[in-house]
C-alpha positions in Angstrom: -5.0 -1.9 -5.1 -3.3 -5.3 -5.6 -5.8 -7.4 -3.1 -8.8 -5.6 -5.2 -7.9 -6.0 -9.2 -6.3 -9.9 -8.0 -8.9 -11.3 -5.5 -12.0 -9.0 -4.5 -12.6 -8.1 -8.4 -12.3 -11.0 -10.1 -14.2 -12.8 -6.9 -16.9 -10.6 -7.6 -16.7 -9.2 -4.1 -16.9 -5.6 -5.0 -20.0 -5.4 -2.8 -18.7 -7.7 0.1 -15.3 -6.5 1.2 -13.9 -2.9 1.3 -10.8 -1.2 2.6 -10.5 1.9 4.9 -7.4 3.8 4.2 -5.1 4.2 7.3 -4.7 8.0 6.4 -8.3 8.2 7.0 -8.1 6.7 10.3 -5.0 7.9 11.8 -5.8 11.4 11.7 -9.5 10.6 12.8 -9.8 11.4 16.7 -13.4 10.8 17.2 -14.2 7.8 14.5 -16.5 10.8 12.1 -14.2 9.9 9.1 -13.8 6.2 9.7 -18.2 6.1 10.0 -18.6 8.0 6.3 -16.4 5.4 4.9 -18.5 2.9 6.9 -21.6 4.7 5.3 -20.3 4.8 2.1 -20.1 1.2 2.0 -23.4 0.5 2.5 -25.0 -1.1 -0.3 -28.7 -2.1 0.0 -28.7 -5.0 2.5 -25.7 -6.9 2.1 -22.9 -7.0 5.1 -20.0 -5.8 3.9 -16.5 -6.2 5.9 -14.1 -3.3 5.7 -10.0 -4.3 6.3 -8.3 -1.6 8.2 -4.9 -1.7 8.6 -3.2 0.5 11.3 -0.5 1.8 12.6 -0.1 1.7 16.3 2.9 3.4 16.5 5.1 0.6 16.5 3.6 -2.1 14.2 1.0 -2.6 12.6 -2.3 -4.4 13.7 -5.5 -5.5 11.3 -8.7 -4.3 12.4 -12.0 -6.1 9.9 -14.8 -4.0 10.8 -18.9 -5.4 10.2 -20.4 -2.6 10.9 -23.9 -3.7 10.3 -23.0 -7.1 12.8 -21.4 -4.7 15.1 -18.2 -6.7 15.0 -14.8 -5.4 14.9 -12.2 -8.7 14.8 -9.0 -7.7 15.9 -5.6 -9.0 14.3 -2.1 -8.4 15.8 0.6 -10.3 15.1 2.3 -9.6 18.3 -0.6 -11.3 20.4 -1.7 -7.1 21.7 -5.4 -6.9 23.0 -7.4 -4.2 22.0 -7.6 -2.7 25.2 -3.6 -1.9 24.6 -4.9 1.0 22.2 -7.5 2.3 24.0 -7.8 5.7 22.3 -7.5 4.0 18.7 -10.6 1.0 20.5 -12.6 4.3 21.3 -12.5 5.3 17.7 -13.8 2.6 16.0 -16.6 1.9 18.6 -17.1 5.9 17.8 -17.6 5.4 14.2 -19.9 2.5 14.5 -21.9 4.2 16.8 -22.4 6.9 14.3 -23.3 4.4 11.5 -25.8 2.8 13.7 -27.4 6.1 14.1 -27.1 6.9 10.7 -28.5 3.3 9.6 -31.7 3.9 12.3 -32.4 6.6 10.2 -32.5 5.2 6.7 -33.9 1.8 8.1 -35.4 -0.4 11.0 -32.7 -1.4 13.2 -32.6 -2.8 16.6 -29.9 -1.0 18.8 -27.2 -2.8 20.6 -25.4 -1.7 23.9 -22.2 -2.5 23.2 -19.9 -3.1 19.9 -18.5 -6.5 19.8 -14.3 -7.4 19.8 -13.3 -10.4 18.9 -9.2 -11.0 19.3 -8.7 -13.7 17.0 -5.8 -15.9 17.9 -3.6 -15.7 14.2 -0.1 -16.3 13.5 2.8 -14.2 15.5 5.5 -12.5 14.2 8.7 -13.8 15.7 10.8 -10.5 15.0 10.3 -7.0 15.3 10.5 -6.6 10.8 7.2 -8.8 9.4 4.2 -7.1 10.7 3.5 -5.1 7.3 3.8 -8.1 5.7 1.7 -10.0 8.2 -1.2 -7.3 7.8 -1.0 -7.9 4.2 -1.2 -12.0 4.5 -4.0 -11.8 6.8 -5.8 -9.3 4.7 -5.0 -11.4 1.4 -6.5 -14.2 3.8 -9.1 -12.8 4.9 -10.4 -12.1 1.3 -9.7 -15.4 0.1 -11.8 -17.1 2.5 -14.7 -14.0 2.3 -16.4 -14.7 5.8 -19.3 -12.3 7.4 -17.6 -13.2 10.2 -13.8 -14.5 11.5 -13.4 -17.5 13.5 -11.5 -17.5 17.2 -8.8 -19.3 16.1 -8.2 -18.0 12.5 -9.1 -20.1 9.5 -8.5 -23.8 10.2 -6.0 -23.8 6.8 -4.1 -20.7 7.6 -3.9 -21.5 11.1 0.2 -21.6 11.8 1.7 -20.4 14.7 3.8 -18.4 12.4 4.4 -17.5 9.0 6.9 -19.7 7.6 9.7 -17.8 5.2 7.8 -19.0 2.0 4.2 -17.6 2.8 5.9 -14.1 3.7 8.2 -14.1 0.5 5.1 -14.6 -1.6 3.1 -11.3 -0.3 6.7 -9.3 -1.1 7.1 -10.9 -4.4 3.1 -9.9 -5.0 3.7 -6.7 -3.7 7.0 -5.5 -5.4 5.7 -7.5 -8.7 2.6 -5.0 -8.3 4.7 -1.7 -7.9 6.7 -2.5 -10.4 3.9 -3.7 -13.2 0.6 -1.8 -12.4 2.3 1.5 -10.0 5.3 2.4 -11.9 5.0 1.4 -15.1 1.4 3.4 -15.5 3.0 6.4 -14.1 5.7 5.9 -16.9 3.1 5.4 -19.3 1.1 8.3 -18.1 4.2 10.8 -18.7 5.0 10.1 -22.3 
């Protein structure tokens, strides 16, 4: 909520950059959840990247999906390949699979054989505490430089081989300064 009232809203990016709730995608064996959200998304003919963060089980990775390039970039602080989570790989190619379909219905559309990876090479986590806070840099990132697409080797003025103390502070201070302000101060204001 904080990345879209801060950046995508005022950015006018409404229409460009969307966010697929890990909730949705955990429970989602065969990717048919995570391809209505894709559908959902789809606003005349504008590409639109969706951030999905997720939980592997033991940290968290980034996956930014263009469904209509095919593309899903692949973020992991740790340095993981996709191939490491091959059922979670499976449901993602699932759900774009079932937006191409749906797409070929509603519009001409060439078919592809196979969805694209791309592991981009980003900044690691040097402890086993960050990677929430990594996921949320590189989505806060990610939205700041709005790209169709993510280079290789991460965005040439982000490009660190780590975080530094300062650049993770600033996501916690943005984050806990949101709870506080917009999360529990509404819900205080919504019980009187």
């Amino acid at each position: 909520m904080y990345l879209y009232d801060k950046l995508i809203g005022p950015r006018g990016l409404k229409y460009k950059i969307s966010f697929l709730s890990p909730h949705v995608s955990f429970d989602d064996i065969q990717g048919k959840d995570i391809a209505r959200v894709l559908m959902k998304t789809k606003v005349l003919k504008d590409e639109k990247i969706i951030l999905a963060p997720y939980n592997v089980g033991i940290h968290w990775v980034l996956f930014v999906i263009n469904p209509d390039a095919e593309v899903i970039y692949f973020l992991d602080p740790l340095g993981g390949e996709p191939s490491d989570h091959g059922s979670i790989k499976t449901k993602f190619e699932n759900a774009i699979q079932i937006y191409r379909a749906w797409c070929e219905n509603k519009i001409s559309k060439s078919k592809k054989d196979k969805i694209k990876w791309n592991k981009i090479k980003c900044p690691r986590q040097r402890n086993t505490i960050d990677y929430g806070y990594f996921i949320m840099r590189f989505m806060k990132e990610v939205i700041m430089e709005y790209p169709n697409k993510i280079p290789d080797n991460y965005f040439s003025r982000h490009r660190h081989s780590t975080y530094s103390k300062e650049k993770l502070d600033e996501v916690k201070e943005e984050w806990a300064t949101h709870m506080v302000e917009d999360v529990i101060n509404d819900a205080k204001r919504l019980q009187k």
